[in-house]
Rosetta silent file (secondary structure, phi, psi, omega in degrees, C-alpha in Angstrom):
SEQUENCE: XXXXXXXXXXXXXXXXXXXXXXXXXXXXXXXXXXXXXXXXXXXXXXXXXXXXXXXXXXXXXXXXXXXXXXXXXXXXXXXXXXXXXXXXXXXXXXXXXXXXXXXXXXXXXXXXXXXXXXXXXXXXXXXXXXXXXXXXXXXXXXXXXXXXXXXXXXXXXXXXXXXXXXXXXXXXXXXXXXX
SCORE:     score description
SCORE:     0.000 S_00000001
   1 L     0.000  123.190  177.021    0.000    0.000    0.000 S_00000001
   2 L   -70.336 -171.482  178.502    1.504    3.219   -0.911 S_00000001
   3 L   -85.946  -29.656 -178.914    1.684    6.331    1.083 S_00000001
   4 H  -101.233  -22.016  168.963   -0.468    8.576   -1.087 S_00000001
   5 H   -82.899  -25.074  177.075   -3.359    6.029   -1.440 S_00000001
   6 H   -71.521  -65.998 -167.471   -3.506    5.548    2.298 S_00000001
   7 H   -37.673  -27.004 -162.039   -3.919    9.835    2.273 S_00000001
   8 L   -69.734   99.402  152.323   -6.819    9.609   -0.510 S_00000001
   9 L   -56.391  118.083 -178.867  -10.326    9.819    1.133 S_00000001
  10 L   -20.388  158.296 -171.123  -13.183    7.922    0.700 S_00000001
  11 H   -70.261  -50.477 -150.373  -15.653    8.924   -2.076 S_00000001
  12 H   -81.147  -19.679 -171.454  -18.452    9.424    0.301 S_00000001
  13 H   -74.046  -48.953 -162.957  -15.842   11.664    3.095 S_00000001
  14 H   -83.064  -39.201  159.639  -14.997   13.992    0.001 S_00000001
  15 H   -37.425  -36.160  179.085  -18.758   14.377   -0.701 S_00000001
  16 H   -80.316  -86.292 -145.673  -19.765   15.279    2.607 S_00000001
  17 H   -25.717  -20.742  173.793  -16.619   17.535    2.843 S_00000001
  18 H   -94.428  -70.326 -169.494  -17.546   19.387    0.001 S_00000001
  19 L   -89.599   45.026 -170.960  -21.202   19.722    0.554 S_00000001
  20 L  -109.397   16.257  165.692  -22.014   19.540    4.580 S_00000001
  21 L   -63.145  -74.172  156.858  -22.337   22.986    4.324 S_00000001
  22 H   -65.998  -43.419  166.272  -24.818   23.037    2.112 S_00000001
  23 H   -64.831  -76.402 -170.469  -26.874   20.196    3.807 S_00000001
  24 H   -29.026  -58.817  175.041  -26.860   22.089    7.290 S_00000001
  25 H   -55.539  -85.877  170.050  -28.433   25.013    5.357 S_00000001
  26 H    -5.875  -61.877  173.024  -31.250   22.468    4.544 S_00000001
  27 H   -53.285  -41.397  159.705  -31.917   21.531    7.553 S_00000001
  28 H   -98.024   22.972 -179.729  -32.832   24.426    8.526 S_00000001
  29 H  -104.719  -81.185 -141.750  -35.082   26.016    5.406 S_00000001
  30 H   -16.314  -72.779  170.702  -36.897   22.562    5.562 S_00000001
  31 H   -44.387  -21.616  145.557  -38.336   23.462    8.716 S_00000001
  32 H   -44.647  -34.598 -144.754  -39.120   27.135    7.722 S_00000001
  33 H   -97.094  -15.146  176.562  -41.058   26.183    5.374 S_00000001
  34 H   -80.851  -32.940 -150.943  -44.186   24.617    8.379 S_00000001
  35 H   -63.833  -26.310 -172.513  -43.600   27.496   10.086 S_00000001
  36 H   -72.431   -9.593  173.235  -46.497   29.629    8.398 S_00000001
  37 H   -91.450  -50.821 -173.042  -49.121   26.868    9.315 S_00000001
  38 H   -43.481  -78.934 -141.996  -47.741   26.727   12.893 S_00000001
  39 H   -84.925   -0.936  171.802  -48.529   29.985   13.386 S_00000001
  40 H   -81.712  -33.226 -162.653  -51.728   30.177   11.692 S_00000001
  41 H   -92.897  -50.320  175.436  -53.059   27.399   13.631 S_00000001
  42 H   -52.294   -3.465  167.383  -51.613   29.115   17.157 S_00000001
  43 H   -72.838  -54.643 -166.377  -53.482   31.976   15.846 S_00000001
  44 H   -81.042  -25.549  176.579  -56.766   30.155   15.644 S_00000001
  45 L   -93.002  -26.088  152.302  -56.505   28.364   18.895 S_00000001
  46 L   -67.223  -15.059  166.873  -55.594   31.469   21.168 S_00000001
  47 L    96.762   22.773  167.560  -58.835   32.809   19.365 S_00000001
  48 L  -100.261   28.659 -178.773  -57.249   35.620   17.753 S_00000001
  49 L  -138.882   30.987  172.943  -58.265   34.722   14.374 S_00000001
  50 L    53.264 -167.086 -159.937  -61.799   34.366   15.809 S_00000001
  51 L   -65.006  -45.370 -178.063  -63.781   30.995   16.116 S_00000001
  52 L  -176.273 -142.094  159.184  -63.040   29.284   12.791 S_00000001
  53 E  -112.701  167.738 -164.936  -64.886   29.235    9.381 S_00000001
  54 L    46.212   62.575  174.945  -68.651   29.665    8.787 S_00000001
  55 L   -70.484  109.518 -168.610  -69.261   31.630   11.507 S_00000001
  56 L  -104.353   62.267 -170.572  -72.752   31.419   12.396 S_00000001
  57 L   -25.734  103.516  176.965  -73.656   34.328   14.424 S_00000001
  58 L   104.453   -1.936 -167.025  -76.579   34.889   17.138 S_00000001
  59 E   -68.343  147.842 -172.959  -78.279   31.441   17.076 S_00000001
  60 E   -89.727   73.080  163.895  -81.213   31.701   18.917 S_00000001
  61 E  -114.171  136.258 -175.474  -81.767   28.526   21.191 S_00000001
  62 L    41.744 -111.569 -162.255  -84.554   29.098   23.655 S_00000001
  63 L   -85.496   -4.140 -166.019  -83.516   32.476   25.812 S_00000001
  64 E  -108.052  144.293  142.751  -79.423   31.867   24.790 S_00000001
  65 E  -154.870  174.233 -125.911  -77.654   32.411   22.121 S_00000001
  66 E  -144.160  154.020 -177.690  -74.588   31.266   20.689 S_00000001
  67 E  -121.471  167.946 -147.777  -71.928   31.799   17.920 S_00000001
  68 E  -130.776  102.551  178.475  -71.411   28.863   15.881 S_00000001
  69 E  -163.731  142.662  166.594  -68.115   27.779   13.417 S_00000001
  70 E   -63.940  144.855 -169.011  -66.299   24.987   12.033 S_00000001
  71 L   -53.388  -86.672 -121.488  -62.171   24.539   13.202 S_00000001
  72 L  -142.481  139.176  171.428  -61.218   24.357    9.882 S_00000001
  73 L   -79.279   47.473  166.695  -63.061   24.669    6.329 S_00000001
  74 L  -134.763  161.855 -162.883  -62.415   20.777    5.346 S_00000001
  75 L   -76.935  177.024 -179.046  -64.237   17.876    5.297 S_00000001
  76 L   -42.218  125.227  177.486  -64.763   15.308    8.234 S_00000001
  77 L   -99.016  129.473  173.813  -61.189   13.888    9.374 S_00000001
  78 L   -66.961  162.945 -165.328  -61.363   10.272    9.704 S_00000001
  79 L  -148.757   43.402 -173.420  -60.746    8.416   13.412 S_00000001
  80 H    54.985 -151.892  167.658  -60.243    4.798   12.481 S_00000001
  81 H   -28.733  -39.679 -163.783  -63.208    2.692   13.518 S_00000001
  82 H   -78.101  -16.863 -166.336  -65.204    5.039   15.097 S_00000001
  83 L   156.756 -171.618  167.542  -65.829    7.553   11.980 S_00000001
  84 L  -101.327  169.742 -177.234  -65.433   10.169   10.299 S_00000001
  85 L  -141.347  167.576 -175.664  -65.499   13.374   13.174 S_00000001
  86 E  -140.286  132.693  170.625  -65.840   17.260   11.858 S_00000001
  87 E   -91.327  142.244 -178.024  -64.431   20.087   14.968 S_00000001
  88 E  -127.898  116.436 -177.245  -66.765   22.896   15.929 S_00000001
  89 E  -106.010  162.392 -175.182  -66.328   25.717   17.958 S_00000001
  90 E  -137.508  159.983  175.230  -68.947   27.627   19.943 S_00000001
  91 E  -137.743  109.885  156.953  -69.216   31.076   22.187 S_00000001
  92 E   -80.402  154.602 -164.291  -71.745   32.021   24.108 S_00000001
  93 L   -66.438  163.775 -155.509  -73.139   35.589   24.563 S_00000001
  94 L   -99.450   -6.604  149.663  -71.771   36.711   27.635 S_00000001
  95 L   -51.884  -56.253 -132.044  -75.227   37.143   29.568 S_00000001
  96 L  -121.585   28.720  170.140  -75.807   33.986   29.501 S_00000001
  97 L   -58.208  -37.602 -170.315  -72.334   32.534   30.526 S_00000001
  98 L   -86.795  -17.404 -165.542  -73.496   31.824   34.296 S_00000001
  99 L  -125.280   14.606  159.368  -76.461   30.412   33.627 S_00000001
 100 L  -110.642  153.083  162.373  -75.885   27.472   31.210 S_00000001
 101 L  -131.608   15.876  122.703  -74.240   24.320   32.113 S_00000001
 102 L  -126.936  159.128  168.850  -73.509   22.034   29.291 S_00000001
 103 E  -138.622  121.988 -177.999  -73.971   22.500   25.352 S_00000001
 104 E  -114.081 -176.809 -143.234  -74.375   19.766   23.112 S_00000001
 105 E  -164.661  105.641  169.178  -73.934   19.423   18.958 S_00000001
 106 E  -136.388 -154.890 -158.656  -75.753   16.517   16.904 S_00000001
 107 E  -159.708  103.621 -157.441  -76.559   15.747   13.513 S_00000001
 108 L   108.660  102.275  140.116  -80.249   15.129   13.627 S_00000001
 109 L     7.257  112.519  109.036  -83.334   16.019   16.226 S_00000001
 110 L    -0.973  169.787  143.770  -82.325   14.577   19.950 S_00000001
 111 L  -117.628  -47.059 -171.779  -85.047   12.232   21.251 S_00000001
 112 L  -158.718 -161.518  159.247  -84.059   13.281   24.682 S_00000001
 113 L   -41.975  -40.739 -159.640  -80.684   14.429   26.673 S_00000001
 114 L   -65.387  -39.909  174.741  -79.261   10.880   26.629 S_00000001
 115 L  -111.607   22.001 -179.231  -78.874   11.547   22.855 S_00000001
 116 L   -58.216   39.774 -162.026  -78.124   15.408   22.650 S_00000001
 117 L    56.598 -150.169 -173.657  -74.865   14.484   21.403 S_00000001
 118 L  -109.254  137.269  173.187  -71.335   15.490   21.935 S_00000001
 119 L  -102.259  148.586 -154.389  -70.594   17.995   24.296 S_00000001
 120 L   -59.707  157.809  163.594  -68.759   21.308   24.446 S_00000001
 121 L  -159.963  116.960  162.419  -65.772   21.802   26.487 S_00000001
 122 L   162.991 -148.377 -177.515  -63.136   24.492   27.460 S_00000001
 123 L   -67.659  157.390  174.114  -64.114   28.262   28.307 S_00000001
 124 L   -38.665  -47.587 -173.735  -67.551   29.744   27.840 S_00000001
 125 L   -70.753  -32.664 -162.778  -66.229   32.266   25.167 S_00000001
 126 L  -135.655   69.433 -166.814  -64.533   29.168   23.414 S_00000001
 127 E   -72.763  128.028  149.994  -66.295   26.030   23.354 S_00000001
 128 E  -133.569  154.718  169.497  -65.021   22.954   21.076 S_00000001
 129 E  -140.448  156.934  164.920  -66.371   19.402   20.202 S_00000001
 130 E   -79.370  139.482 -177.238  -65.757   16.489   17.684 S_00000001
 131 E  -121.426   89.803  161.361  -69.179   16.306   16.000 S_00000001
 132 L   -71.576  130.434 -170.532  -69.311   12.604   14.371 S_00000001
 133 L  -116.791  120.183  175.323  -70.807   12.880   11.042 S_00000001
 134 L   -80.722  143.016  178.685  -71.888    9.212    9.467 S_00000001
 135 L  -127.892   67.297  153.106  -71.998    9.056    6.091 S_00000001
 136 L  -119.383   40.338  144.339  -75.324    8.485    5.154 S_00000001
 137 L   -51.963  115.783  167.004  -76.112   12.051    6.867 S_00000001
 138 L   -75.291  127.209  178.628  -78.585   13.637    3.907 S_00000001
 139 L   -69.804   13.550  154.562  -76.697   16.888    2.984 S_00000001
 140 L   -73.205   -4.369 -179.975  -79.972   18.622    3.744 S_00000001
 141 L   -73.773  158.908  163.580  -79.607   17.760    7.534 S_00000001
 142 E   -95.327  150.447  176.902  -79.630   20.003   10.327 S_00000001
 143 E  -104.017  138.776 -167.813  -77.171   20.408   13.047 S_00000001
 144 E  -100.463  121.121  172.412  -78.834   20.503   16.531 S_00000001
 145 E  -124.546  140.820  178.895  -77.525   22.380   19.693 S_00000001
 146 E  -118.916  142.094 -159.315  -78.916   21.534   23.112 S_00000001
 147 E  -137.291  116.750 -153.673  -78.219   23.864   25.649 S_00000001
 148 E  -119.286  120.134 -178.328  -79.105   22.330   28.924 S_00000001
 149 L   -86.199  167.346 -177.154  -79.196   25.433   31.886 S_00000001
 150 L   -86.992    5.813  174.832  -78.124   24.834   35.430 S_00000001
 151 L   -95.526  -15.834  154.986  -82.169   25.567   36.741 S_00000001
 152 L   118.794    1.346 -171.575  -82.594   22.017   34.691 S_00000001
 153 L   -61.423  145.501  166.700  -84.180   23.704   31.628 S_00000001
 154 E  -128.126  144.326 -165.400  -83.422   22.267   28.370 S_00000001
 155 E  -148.223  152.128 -158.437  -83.715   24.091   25.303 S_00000001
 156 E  -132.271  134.620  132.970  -83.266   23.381   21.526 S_00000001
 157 E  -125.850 -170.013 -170.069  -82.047   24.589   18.224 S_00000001
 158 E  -168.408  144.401  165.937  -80.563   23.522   14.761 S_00000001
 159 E  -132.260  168.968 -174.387  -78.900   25.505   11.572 S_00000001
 160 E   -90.298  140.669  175.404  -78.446   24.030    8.762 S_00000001
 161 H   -28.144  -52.784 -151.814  -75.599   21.379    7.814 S_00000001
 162 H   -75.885  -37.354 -177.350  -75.201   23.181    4.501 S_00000001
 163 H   -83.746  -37.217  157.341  -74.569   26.932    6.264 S_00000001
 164 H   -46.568  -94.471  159.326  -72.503   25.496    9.104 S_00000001
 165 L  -132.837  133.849 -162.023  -70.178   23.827    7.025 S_00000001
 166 H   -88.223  -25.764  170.241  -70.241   23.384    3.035 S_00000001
 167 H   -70.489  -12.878  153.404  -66.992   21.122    2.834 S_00000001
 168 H   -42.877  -54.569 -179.928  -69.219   18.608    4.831 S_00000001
 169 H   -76.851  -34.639  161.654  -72.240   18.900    2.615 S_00000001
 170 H   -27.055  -75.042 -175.574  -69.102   18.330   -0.237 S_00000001
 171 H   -56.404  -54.178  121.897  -68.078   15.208    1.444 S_00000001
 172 H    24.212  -82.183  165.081  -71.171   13.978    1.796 S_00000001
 173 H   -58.185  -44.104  160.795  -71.974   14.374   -1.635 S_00000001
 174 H   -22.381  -65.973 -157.743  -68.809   12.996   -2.477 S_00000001
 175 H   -67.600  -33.700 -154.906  -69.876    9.997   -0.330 S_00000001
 176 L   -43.896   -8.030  179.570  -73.311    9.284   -2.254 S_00000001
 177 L  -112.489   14.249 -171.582  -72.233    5.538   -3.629 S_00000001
 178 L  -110.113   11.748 -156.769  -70.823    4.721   -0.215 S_00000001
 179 L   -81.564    0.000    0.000  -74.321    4.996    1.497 S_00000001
Protein backbone atom coordinates (compact mmCIF):
# COMPACT_ATOMS: atom_id res chain seq x y z
CA UNK A 1 0.00 0.00 0.00
CA UNK A 2 1.50 3.22 -0.91
CA UNK A 3 1.68 6.33 1.08
CA UNK A 4 -0.47 8.58 -1.09
CA UNK A 5 -3.36 6.03 -1.44
CA UNK A 6 -3.51 5.55 2.30
CA UNK A 7 -3.92 9.84 2.27
CA UNK A 8 -6.82 9.61 -0.51
CA UNK A 9 -10.33 9.82 1.13
CA UNK A 10 -13.18 7.92 0.70
CA UNK A 11 -15.65 8.92 -2.08
CA UNK A 12 -18.45 9.42 0.30
CA UNK A 13 -15.84 11.66 3.10
CA UNK A 14 -15.00 13.99 0.00
CA UNK A 15 -18.76 14.38 -0.70
CA UNK A 16 -19.77 15.28 2.61
CA UNK A 17 -16.62 17.54 2.84
CA UNK A 18 -17.55 19.39 0.00
CA UNK A 19 -21.20 19.72 0.55
CA UNK A 20 -22.01 19.54 4.58
CA UNK A 21 -22.34 22.99 4.32
CA UNK A 22 -24.82 23.04 2.11
CA UNK A 23 -26.87 20.20 3.81
CA UNK A 24 -26.86 22.09 7.29
CA UNK A 25 -28.43 25.01 5.36
CA UNK A 26 -31.25 22.47 4.54
CA UNK A 27 -31.92 21.53 7.55
CA UNK A 28 -32.83 24.43 8.53
CA UNK A 29 -35.08 26.02 5.41
CA UNK A 30 -36.90 22.56 5.56
CA UNK A 31 -38.34 23.46 8.72
CA UNK A 32 -39.12 27.13 7.72
CA UNK A 33 -41.06 26.18 5.37
CA UNK A 34 -44.19 24.62 8.38
CA UNK A 35 -43.60 27.50 10.09
CA UNK A 36 -46.50 29.63 8.40
CA UNK A 37 -49.12 26.87 9.31
CA UNK A 38 -47.74 26.73 12.89
CA UNK A 39 -48.53 29.99 13.39
CA UNK A 40 -51.73 30.18 11.69
CA UNK A 41 -53.06 27.40 13.63
CA UNK A 42 -51.61 29.12 17.16
CA UNK A 43 -53.48 31.98 15.85
CA UNK A 44 -56.77 30.16 15.64
CA UNK A 45 -56.50 28.36 18.89
CA UNK A 46 -55.59 31.47 21.17
CA UNK A 47 -58.84 32.81 19.37
CA UNK A 48 -57.25 35.62 17.75
CA UNK A 49 -58.27 34.72 14.37
CA UNK A 50 -61.80 34.37 15.81
CA UNK A 51 -63.78 30.99 16.12
CA UNK A 52 -63.04 29.28 12.79
CA UNK A 53 -64.89 29.23 9.38
CA UNK A 54 -68.65 29.67 8.79
CA UNK A 55 -69.26 31.63 11.51
CA UNK A 56 -72.75 31.42 12.40
CA UNK A 57 -73.66 34.33 14.42
CA UNK A 58 -76.58 34.89 17.14
CA UNK A 59 -78.28 31.44 17.08
CA UNK A 60 -81.21 31.70 18.92
CA UNK A 61 -81.77 28.53 21.19
CA UNK A 62 -84.55 29.10 23.65
CA UNK A 63 -83.52 32.48 25.81
CA UNK A 64 -79.42 31.87 24.79
CA UNK A 65 -77.65 32.41 22.12
CA UNK A 66 -74.59 31.27 20.69
CA UNK A 67 -71.93 31.80 17.92
CA UNK A 68 -71.41 28.86 15.88
CA UNK A 69 -68.11 27.78 13.42
CA UNK A 70 -66.30 24.99 12.03
CA UNK A 71 -62.17 24.54 13.20
CA UNK A 72 -61.22 24.36 9.88
CA UNK A 73 -63.06 24.67 6.33
CA UNK A 74 -62.41 20.78 5.35
CA UNK A 75 -64.24 17.88 5.30
CA UNK A 76 -64.76 15.31 8.23
CA UNK A 77 -61.19 13.89 9.37
CA UNK A 78 -61.36 10.27 9.70
CA UNK A 79 -60.75 8.42 13.41
CA UNK A 80 -60.24 4.80 12.48
CA UNK A 81 -63.21 2.69 13.52
CA UNK A 82 -65.20 5.04 15.10
CA UNK A 83 -65.83 7.55 11.98
CA UNK A 84 -65.43 10.17 10.30
CA UNK A 85 -65.50 13.37 13.17
CA UNK A 86 -65.84 17.26 11.86
CA UNK A 87 -64.43 20.09 14.97
CA UNK A 88 -66.76 22.90 15.93
CA UNK A 89 -66.33 25.72 17.96
CA UNK A 90 -68.95 27.63 19.94
CA UNK A 91 -69.22 31.08 22.19
CA UNK A 92 -71.74 32.02 24.11
CA UNK A 93 -73.14 35.59 24.56
CA UNK A 94 -71.77 36.71 27.63
CA UNK A 95 -75.23 37.14 29.57
CA UNK A 96 -75.81 33.99 29.50
CA UNK A 97 -72.33 32.53 30.53
CA UNK A 98 -73.50 31.82 34.30
CA UNK A 99 -76.46 30.41 33.63
CA UNK A 100 -75.89 27.47 31.21
CA UNK A 101 -74.24 24.32 32.11
CA UNK A 102 -73.51 22.03 29.29
CA UNK A 103 -73.97 22.50 25.35
CA UNK A 104 -74.38 19.77 23.11
CA UNK A 105 -73.93 19.42 18.96
CA UNK A 106 -75.75 16.52 16.90
CA UNK A 107 -76.56 15.75 13.51
CA UNK A 108 -80.25 15.13 13.63
CA UNK A 109 -83.33 16.02 16.23
CA UNK A 110 -82.32 14.58 19.95
CA UNK A 111 -85.05 12.23 21.25
CA UNK A 112 -84.06 13.28 24.68
CA UNK A 113 -80.68 14.43 26.67
CA UNK A 114 -79.26 10.88 26.63
CA UNK A 115 -78.87 11.55 22.86
CA UNK A 116 -78.12 15.41 22.65
CA UNK A 117 -74.87 14.48 21.40
CA UNK A 118 -71.34 15.49 21.94
CA UNK A 119 -70.59 17.99 24.30
CA UNK A 120 -68.76 21.31 24.45
CA UNK A 121 -65.77 21.80 26.49
CA UNK A 122 -63.14 24.49 27.46
CA UNK A 123 -64.11 28.26 28.31
CA UNK A 124 -67.55 29.74 27.84
CA UNK A 125 -66.23 32.27 25.17
CA UNK A 126 -64.53 29.17 23.41
CA UNK A 127 -66.29 26.03 23.35
CA UNK A 128 -65.02 22.95 21.08
CA UNK A 129 -66.37 19.40 20.20
CA UNK A 130 -65.76 16.49 17.68
CA UNK A 131 -69.18 16.31 16.00
CA UNK A 132 -69.31 12.60 14.37
CA UNK A 133 -70.81 12.88 11.04
CA UNK A 134 -71.89 9.21 9.47
CA UNK A 135 -72.00 9.06 6.09
CA UNK A 136 -75.32 8.49 5.15
CA UNK A 137 -76.11 12.05 6.87
CA UNK A 138 -78.58 13.64 3.91
CA UNK A 139 -76.70 16.89 2.98
CA UNK A 140 -79.97 18.62 3.74
CA UNK A 141 -79.61 17.76 7.53
CA UNK A 142 -79.63 20.00 10.33
CA UNK A 143 -77.17 20.41 13.05
CA UNK A 144 -78.83 20.50 16.53
CA UNK A 145 -77.52 22.38 19.69
CA UNK A 146 -78.92 21.53 23.11
CA UNK A 147 -78.22 23.86 25.65
CA UNK A 148 -79.11 22.33 28.92
CA UNK A 149 -79.20 25.43 31.89
CA UNK A 150 -78.12 24.83 35.43
CA UNK A 151 -82.17 25.57 36.74
CA UNK A 152 -82.59 22.02 34.69
CA UNK A 153 -84.18 23.70 31.63
CA UNK A 154 -83.42 22.27 28.37
CA UNK A 155 -83.71 24.09 25.30
CA UNK A 156 -83.27 23.38 21.53
CA UNK A 157 -82.05 24.59 18.22
CA UNK A 158 -80.56 23.52 14.76
CA UNK A 159 -78.90 25.51 11.57
CA UNK A 160 -78.45 24.03 8.76
CA UNK A 161 -75.60 21.38 7.81
CA UNK A 162 -75.20 23.18 4.50
CA UNK A 163 -74.57 26.93 6.26
CA UNK A 164 -72.50 25.50 9.10
CA UNK A 165 -70.18 23.83 7.02
CA UNK A 166 -70.24 23.38 3.03
CA UNK A 167 -66.99 21.12 2.83
CA UNK A 168 -69.22 18.61 4.83
CA UNK A 169 -72.24 18.90 2.62
CA UNK A 170 -69.10 18.33 -0.24
CA UNK A 171 -68.08 15.21 1.44
CA UNK A 172 -71.17 13.98 1.80
CA UNK A 173 -71.97 14.37 -1.63
CA UNK A 174 -68.81 13.00 -2.48
CA UNK A 175 -69.88 10.00 -0.33
CA UNK A 176 -73.31 9.28 -2.25
CA UNK A 177 -72.23 5.54 -3.63
CA UNK A 178 -70.82 4.72 -0.21
CA UNK A 179 -74.32 5.00 1.50
Amino acid sequence: MSQAHALQPSALKQFWLKWRFHLNILLILIPLGFMPKYFADAKLFRGDAGLGANIQSGIQVGPYTLDLAELRNEAPRPDGPAGHFKSFNAALCKACIGEVKAVYLRIGKPRSLRAAGTIFFGAPYRMITNLPVPPRTRPDAQIWITIEGWDGSMHQGSVALASASPATVAWLKQQGGKK
